[in-house]
N, C-alpha and C positions, 0 to 999 in steps of 0.2 A: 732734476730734469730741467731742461734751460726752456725760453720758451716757444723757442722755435719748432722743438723737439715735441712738445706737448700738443702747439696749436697740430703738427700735421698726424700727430696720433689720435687726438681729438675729432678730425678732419676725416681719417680712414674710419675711426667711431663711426661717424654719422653715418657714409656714404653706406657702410655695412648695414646700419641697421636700418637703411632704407630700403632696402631691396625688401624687406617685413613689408614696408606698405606697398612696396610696386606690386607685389604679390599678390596682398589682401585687395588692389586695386582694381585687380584683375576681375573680383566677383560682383564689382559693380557698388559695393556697399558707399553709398555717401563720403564718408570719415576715413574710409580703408588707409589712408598715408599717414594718417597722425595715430590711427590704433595697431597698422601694424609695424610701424616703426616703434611705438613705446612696448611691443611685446618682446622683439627682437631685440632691445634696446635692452631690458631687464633680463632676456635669456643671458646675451654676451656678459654682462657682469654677474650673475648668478655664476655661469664657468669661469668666466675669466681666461681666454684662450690667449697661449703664449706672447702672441703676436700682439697684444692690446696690451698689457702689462705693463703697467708704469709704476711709479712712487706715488703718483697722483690718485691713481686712480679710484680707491675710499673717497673722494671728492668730488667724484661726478665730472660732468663737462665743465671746463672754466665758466663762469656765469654771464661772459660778453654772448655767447652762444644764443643763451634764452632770450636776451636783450635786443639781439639782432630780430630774432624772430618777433619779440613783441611789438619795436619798432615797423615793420615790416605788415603788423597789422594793424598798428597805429596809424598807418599811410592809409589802407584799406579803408578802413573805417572812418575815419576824419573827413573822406571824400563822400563820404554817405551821408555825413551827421548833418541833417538840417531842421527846418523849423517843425519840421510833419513830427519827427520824436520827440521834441520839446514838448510839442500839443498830446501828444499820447500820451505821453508820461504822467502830464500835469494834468489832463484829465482827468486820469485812473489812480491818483497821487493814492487818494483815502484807501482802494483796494490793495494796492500794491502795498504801499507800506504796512497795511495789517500782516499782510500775506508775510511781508517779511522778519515780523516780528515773530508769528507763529515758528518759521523757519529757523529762527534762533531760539525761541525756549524748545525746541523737536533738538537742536545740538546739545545744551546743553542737557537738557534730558538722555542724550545716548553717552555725554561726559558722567553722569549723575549714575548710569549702568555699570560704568566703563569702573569706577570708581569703587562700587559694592560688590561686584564679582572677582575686583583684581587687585595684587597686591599694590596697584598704583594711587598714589594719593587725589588728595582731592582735585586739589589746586593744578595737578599737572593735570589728572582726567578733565578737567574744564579748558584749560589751555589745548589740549590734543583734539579735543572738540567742535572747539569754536569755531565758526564759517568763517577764516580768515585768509586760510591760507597757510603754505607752505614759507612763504615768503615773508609774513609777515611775524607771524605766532610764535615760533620759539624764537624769536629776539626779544620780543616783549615777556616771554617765558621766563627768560634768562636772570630778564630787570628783576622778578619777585622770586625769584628762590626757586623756580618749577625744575621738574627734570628735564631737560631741552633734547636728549636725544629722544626720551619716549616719543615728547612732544612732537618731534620732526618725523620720527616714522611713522606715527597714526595717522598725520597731516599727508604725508605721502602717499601713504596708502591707501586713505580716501580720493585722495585725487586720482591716483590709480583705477579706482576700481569708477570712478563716476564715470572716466575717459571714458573708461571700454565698455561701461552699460549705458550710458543713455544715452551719446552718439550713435551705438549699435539699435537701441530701440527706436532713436526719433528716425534713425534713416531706414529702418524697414517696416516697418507698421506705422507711424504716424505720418496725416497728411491734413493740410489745411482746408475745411472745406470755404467755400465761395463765399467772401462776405468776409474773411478775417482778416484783419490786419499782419500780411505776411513780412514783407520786406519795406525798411523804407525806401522812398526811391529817390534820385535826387538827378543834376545832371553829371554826374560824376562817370556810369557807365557811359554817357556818349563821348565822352571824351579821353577814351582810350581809343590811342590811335595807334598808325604803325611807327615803327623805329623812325627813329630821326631828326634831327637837332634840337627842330623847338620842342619836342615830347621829349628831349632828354632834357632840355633844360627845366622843362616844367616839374619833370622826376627832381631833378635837384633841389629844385626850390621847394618840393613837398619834404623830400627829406631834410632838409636844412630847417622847417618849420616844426618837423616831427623832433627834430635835435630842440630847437630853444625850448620847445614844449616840454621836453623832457627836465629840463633846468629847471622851467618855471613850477613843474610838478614837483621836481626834487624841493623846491626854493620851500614851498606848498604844505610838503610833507603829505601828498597825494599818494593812496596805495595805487602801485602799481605805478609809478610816475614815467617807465618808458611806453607803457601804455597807454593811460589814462592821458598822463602831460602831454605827450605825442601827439595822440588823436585829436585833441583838443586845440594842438597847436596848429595842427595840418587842417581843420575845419575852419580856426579862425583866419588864417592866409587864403584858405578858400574864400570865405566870407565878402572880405576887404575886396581880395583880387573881382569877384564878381559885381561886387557892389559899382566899383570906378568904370568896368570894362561891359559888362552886361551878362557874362560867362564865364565860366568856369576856367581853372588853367588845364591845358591839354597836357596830358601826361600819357608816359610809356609806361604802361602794367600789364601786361600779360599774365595768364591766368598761369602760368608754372609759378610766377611769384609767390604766389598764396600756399600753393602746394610747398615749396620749398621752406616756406615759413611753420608748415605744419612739422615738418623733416622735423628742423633744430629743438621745435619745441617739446616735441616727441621724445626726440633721442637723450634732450636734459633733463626730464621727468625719469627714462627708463636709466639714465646713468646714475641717478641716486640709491637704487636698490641694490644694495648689499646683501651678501649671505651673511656678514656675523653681525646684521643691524635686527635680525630677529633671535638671533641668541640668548636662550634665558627668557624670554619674553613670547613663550608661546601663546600661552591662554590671553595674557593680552592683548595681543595681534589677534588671536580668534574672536575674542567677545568684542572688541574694535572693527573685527571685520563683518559680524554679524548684524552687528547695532549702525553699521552704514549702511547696511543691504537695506535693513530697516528704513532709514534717515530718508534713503533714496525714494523708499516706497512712498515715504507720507508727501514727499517733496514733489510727488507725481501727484497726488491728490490735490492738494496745496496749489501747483498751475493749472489742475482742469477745474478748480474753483474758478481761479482769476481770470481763464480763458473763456469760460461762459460767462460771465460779470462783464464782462471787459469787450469781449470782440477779437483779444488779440489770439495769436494760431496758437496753439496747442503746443508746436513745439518751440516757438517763441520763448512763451511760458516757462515751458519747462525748463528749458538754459539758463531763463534770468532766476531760477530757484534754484536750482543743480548747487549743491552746498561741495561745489568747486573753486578752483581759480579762475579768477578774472583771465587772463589770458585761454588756458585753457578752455572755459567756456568759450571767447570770443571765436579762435579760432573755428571750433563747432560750429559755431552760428553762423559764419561767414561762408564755410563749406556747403550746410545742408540750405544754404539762401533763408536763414533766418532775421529778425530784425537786430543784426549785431549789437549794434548800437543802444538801443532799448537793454539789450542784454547786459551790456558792458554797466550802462546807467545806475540798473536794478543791483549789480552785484557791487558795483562802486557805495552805492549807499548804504548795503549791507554792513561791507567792509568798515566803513568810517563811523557807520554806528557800534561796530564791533570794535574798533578801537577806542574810541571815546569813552563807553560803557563800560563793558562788559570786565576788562583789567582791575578797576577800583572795585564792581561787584567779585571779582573774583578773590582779592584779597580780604574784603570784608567776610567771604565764606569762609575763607582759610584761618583767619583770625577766629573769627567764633567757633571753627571745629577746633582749634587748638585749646579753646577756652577751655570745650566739654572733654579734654584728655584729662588724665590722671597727669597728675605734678611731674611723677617720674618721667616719663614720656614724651614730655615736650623738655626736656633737659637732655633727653636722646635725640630731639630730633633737633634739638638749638646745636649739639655739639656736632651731631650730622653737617649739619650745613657751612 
């Protein structure tokens, strides 16, 4: 398929399975554009209706698609990030990062379930596990000999299932009462203005920011570097730009923006599920689905700790624990008026200690279970590989 062909089938993708969220938009739910576009987004490729059908299409959306969107909240965000998160953070450093340590032996322990109930090894149930992401995890799977398809559909599927339940909880039941620390604020919202040259230039220069950002996170080896880098790049052009002028740069963003960013990001979470990605692989897709329902449970516990300790809101909390994607979280946060930013922070540091760590501990487990096989066995499973 050439790529012209691709981008406008990709393109009718999306528009399709946004009408899921106009829908679900309909009932008022917070999140309705990013949950019901990744529900409709998984029906179409469950069928596969004539008219979608490509060579491509086991491949999900091309991956500029997610990029677009995560830049697009990397703009969002970068305009928010100022000193008031920096002070949050670093105050509640000691809480937070306990918090997040629990958060990761809680994964590994649902990898450690994942592992005694199913025929799946160790090394990949620790990999399928890890709060890293979809994005990240079976590449690094790859490097040690893991299974990377299991890897990538438990990673999926947890992201899946986090989307549609604690977006769906924080926006109908939870609310911040008086005195938390909800949103940070910054002058970023006054300076959305209407259309027109200097708000378009301002829009460029944030994007052009949100671009080198992105290099510099790639340069970085930052997860999530159209994000992360992005945002990071578009706060420090904020920075500068105020520091010489006194204010902020006026920029054209309108609030369909953010919606439109939840679209893409939606539609390339629901374009990776396959029907023969669970084939042969029922039970553990089930004990994987069960043991995140779980994950989810304690990781609710886990932010009404931090949330009482803290000051910070409760659904706050909850996002920057949501053992999700960075992006997918942010997006959440940005909708339901949470403290993105804080969010983005808490899960970036997750991420970075999950890469740093958790890889070498993981091959030291795999090395000593291979130790405790019988001789024959690991001569099965050397010529396996």
């Amino acid at each position: 398929m050439n790529t012209h062909s691709r981008f406008s089938q990709s393109l009718l993708f999306i528009m399709i399975s946004s009408i899921g969220g106009f829908l679900l938009s309909l009932t008022g739910i917070g999140i309705a554009w990013m949950l019901g576009t990744i529900i409709l987004a998984a029906i179409l490729n469950f069928r596969q209706p004539k008219f979608l059908k490509s060579a491509d299409a086991a491949k999900g959306l091309p991956p500029y698609w997610l990029r677009i969107g995560q830049a697009v909240l990397a703009i969002e965000m970068g305009q928010k990030l100022n000193s008031s998160v920096f002070a949050t953070f670093s105050e509640h450093f000691l809480t937070v990062s306990f918090m997040l340590l629990i958060s990761i032996a809680l994964s590994l322990g649902s990898g450690y379930i994942l592992w005694k109930f199913t025929k799946t090894d160790l090394l990949t149930s620790l990999f399928a596990t890890a709060p890293g992401g979809v994005a990240t995890m079976p590449g690094i799977a790859e490097e040690v000999g893991a299974n990377t398809a299991v890897v990538s559909i438990i990673q999926t599927l947890r992201i899946f299932v986090v989307v549609l339940t604690i977006p769906l909880i924080a926006s109908s039941w939870l609310t911040a009462p008086e005195g938390q620390i909800l949103v940070s604020t910054s002058g970023a919202e006054a300076n959305i203005t209407e259309f027109g040259l200097a708000s378009l230039i301002g829009t460029f220069l944030l994007g052009a920011a949100a671009y080198g950002g992105y290099h510099a996170g790639k340069l970085l080896r930052l997860p999530a570097p159209w994000l992360v880098g992005g945002m990071l790049g578009v706060a420090a052009l904020q920075s500068i730009y105020s520091f010489f002028t006194g204010h902020g740069i006026v920029a054209w963003w309108p609030d369909p923006i953010i919606i439109f960013s939840q679209i893409i990001i939606a539609a390339s979470i629901g374009s990776r599920f396959q029907t023969h990605m669970f084939t042969g692989i029922g039970k553990t897709v089930l004990v994987s689905l069960l043991s995140t329902i779980g994950l989810v449970a304690a990781m609710f516990g886990c932010a009404f700790a931090v949330s009482k300790i803290t000051g910070i809101s409760f659904i706050t909390s909850v996002l920057a624990f949501a053992p999700g994607g960075v992006a997918e979280m942010a997006a959440t946060a940005v909708v339901l008026h949470a403290d993105a930013t804080f969010v983005v922070a808490v899960q970036v540091l997750r991420i970075v200690f999950v890469l740093l760590v958790l890889p070498p501990l993981f091959r030291a487990f795999n090395r000593r279970k291979i130790k405790q096989l019988p001789q024959e066995e690991v001569l099965v499973k050397k010529f396996i590989k």
